[in-house]
N, C-alpha and C positions, 0 to 999 in steps of 0.2 A: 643755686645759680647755675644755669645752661655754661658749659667749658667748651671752646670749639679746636680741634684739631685741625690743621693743613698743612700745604705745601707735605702730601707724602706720595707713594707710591702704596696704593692701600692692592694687598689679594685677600678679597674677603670669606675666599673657602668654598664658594659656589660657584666657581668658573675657573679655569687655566688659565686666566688671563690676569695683570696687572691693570688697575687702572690710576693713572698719570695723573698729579697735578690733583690729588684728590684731598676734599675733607670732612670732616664729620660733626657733629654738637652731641653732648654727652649731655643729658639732664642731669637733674638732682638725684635721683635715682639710680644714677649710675647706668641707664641704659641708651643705646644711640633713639635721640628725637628726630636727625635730619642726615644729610650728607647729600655730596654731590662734587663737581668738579669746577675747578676754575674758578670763578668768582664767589665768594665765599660770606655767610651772614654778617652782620653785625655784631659779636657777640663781646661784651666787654672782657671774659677771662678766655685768653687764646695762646695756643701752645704750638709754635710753628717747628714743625718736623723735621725740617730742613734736608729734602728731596730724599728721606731715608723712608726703608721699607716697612712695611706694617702689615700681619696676618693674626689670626685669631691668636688666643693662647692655648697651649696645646691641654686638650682634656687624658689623663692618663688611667686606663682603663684598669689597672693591675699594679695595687703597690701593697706592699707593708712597711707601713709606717713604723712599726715598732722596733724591729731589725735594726741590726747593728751590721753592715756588708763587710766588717775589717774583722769582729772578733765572730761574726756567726753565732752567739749564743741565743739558742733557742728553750735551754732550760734552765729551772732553778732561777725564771727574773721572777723579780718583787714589780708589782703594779705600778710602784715610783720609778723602777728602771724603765719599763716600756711607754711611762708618759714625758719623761724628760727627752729619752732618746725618740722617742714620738716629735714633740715639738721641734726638738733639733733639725732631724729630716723634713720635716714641713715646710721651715724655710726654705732647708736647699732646694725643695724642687719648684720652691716657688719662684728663688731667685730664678734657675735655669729656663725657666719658662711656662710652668705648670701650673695654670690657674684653677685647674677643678681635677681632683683626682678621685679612683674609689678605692675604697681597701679591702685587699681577697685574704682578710685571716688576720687580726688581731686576738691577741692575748690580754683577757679581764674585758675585753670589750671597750679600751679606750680610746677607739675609733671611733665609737658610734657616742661616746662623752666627748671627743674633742667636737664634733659635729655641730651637737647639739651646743654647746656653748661658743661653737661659731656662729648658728642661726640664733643664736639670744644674743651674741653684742658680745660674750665676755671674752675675749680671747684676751685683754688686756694688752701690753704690748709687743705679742708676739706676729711675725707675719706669716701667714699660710693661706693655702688654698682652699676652697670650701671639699669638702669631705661627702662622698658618699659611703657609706659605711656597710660591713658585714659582719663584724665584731667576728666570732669563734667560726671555723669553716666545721663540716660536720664529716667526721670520719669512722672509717670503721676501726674497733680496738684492735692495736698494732701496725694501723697503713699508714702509711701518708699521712703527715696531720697529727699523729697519735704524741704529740712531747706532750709528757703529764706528769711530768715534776715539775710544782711549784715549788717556794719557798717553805709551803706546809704540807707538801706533800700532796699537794690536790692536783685536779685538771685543771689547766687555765687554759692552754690554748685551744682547744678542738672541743666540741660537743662528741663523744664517742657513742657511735648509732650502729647495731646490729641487727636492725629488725625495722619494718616498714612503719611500728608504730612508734619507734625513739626515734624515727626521723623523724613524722608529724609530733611528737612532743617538743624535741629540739627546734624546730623552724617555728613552732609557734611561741615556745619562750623567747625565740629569738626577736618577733616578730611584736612581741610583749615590748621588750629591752631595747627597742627603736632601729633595728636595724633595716635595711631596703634592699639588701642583696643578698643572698643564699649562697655560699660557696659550698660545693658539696668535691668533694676525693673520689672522681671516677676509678683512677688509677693509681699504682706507685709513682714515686716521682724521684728526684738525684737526690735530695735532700734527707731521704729518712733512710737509715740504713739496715729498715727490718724488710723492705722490700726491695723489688726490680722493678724500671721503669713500665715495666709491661705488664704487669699485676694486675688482675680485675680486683676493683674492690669495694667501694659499693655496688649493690648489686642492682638489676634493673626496675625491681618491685622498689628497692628504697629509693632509685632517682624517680620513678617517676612519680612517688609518694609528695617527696620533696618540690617537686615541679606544681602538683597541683596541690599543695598547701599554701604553697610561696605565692604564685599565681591569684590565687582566690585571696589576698592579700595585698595585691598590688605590687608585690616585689618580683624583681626579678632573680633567677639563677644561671651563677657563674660553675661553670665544672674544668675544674682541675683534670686534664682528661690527658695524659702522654701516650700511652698503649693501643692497640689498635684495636682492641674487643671493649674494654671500655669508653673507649672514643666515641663506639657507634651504640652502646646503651647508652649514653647522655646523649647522644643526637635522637635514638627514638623515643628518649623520654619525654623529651620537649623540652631541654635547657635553651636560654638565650644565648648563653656564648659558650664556646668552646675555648677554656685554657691553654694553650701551649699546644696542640695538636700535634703532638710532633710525628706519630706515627699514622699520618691519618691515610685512609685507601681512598682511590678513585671513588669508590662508591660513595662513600661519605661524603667527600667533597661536592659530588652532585646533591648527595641530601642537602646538606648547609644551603647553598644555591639555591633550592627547590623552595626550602624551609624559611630561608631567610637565618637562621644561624650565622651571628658571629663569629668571626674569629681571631681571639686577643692574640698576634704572636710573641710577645717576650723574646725574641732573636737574642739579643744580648745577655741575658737570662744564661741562655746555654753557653756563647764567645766568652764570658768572663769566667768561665771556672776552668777551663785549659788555658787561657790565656794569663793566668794569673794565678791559678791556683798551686801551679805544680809546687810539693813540700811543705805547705800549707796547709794543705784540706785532706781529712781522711779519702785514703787510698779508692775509697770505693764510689765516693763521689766524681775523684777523675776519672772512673775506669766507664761509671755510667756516662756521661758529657761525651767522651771520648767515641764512645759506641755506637752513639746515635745522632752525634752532630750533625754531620754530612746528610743522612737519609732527611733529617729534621727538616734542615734549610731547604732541600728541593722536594721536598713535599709542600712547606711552606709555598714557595716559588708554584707548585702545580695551584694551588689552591687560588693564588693571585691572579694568575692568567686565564683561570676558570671564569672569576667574577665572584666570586665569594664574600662576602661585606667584610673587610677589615676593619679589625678598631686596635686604636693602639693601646700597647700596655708593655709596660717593661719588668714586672716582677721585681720592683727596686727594692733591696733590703736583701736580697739573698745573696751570697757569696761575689764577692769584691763586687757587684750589682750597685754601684752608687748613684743616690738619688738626683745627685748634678749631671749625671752623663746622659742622661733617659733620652734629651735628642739624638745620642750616637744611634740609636731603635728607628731614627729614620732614615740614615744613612744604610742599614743593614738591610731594612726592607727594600730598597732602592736594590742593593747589591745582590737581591734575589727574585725581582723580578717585576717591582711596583714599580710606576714611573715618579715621577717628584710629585706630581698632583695626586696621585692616587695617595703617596704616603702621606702628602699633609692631611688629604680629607681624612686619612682614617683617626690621624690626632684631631679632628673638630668635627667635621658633620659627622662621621660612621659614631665615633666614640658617643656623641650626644646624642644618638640614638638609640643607640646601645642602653646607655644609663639614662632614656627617656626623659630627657632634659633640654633639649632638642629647640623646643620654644623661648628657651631663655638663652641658652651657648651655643661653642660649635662654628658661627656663621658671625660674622659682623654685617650684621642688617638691621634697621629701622626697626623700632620696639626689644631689640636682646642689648643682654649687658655689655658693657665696651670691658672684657676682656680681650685686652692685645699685647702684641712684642713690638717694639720696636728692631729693626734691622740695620744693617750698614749694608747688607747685599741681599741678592734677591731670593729666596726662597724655592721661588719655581723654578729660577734656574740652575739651583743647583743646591739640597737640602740639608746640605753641610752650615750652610749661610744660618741655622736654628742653634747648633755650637755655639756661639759665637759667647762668650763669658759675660762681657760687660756692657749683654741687650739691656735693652725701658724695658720691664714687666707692669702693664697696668691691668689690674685689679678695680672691676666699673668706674673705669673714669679716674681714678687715684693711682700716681705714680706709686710703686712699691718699692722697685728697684731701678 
């Protein structure tokens, strides 16, 4: 049965503009059949909005589900630990607003199993967002990435690649095992405490291996990339996004632009581990955050005012990084140099493109799913208004929250 929404102020993500007095019809399918203003169908099930705000739901480009943001433990889980505390975090970001997110590095791969028993029906009655998946990110032994104590002493989280042909092994087991994203470890990053944020580490034979295995595959690759020498071997390798960029040069920035390269910023990613961390978190993690914050944010800032495709992603799951706050990532970006439209687009059109989804999310238009938010204020004028705790999340057509 066709659902119709009205009486809202819908911004549908493809224009800076609000349109007044507006409403929609939501098929059985969950996706919008009609919309328009003013005088509104016939539809027997109608859900009157009552003059509150309405924009897409935000697509989040960069999480780990598995993560625990309060205790950090990233070794010695059991496969039970990372799929409870999995589901857990599903919801939150679902309440907060996150209707499709993708995951840059789970451990056992239960990203790419929660997925898949989302597109079969079973999720039973838990609420979450549909999943794109990368299961294990692929690292070099000891960079980034490298936690390899399990419970039995094995690898669980990282595929560990030294050599241009265990990367084409790793991306095509991976690729076996249903995953659609490639994360590969350009660089060091805060998090692992065998490296400095500026460490080359795969090297440019194994991205570009990676690229055109993943590629010839239909997947795309995300690069963990902080450093400024590995920033620019995953930009010539041919990766789709660039993670975190924090050290990225002018040149680069032009290549992105040139390229069409992504760029996931995770802002908050870096604000919550001095802001929160102090006495908490080994000493070496604050001292990395602390060192490169500032450069971080206005290089970010250079890359926005260049025209560089944004998509969002918040790195949720990493140190006090909680998965309910991930709109504070559009308030951040504002604060360095996006305008409020540029930051929504980059949580809906840039992100849906990004993870080439584009035809279905992203945009509230005619033929895509009615993921939306409901609002009390306006978004565009000011994108704090995404905060708000106790928004409607709908999920095609189906209130969530």
């Amino acid at each position: 049965m066709d659902k119709l929404f009205f009486n809202c102020n819908m911004f549908d993500g493809t224009t800076a503009t609000l349109t007044e007095n507006a409403w929609f019809v939501v098929d059985e399918a969950g996706r919008i059949s009609n919309q328009g203003t003013g005088k509104y169908p016939d539809v027997t099930d109608r859900t009157d909005l009552q003059g509150k705000f309405v924009m897409p739901g935000l697509i989040n480009a960069h999480t780990h589900i598995m993560m625990n943001p309060i205790t950090n433990k990233t070794e010695y889980l059991t496969e039970a630990e990372a799929t409870v505390q999995a589901l857990h975090n599903l919801e939150l970001l679902l309440k907060s607003g996150q209707t499709y997110v993708r995951d840059c590095g789970c451990a056992f791969n239960v990203d790419i199993q929660l997925a898949n028993f989302y597109r079969e029906g079973r999720v039973f009655d838990f609420k979450m967002p549909e999943i794109m998946p990368s299961g294990r990110p692929l690292s070099m032994t000891g960079g980034h990435g490298d936690f390899t104590e399990g419970h039995d002493g094995c690898t669980t989280w990282g595929y560990l690649t030294d050599s241009p042909d265990e990367v084409r092994k790793a991306v095509r087991q991976a690729f076996k095992l249903g995953t659609q994203n490639i994360k590969v470890m350009a660089t060091g990053g805060i998090m692992s405490a065998t490296d400095q944020v500026d460490d080359t580490e795969l090297s440019l034979e194994e991205l570009k291996m990676a690229v055109a295995e993943a590629h010839s595959k239909h997947m795309t690759v995300a690069a963990h990339a902080e450093g400024r020498a590995g920033i620019h071997n995953a930009i010539l390798a041919g990766v789709d996004s660039i993670e975190h960029g924090s050290y990225l040069s002018d040149e680069d920035i032009a290549a992105m632009k040139e390229q069409g390269t992504f760029l996931v910023t995770t802002l908050i990613a870096a604000w919550t581990i001095p802001e929160y961390g102090e006495g908490k978190l080994p000493q070496y993690m604050l001292d990395k955050a602390k060192a490169f914050i500032n450069d971080y944010f206005e290089n970010i800032g250079k890359a926005i005012r260049a025209g560089v495709k944004i998509a969002f992603g918040t790195d949720a799951g990493t140190p006090f990084n909680r998965f309910e706050e991930a709109p504070y990532e559009l308030q951040l970006l504002v604060e360095n140099g996006a305008t409020n439209f540029q930051a929504l687009q980059a949580a809906g059109k840039f992100s849906s493109e990004l993870l080439g989804i584009e035809a279905d999310y992203g945009t509230l238009e005619p033929g895509k799913f009615a993921d939306f938010l409901v609002l009390d204020a306006d978004p565009l004028a000011d994108v704090k208004a995404v905060q708000q705790k106790d928004k409607q999340v709908y999920k095609k057509g189906q209130r969530m929250f």
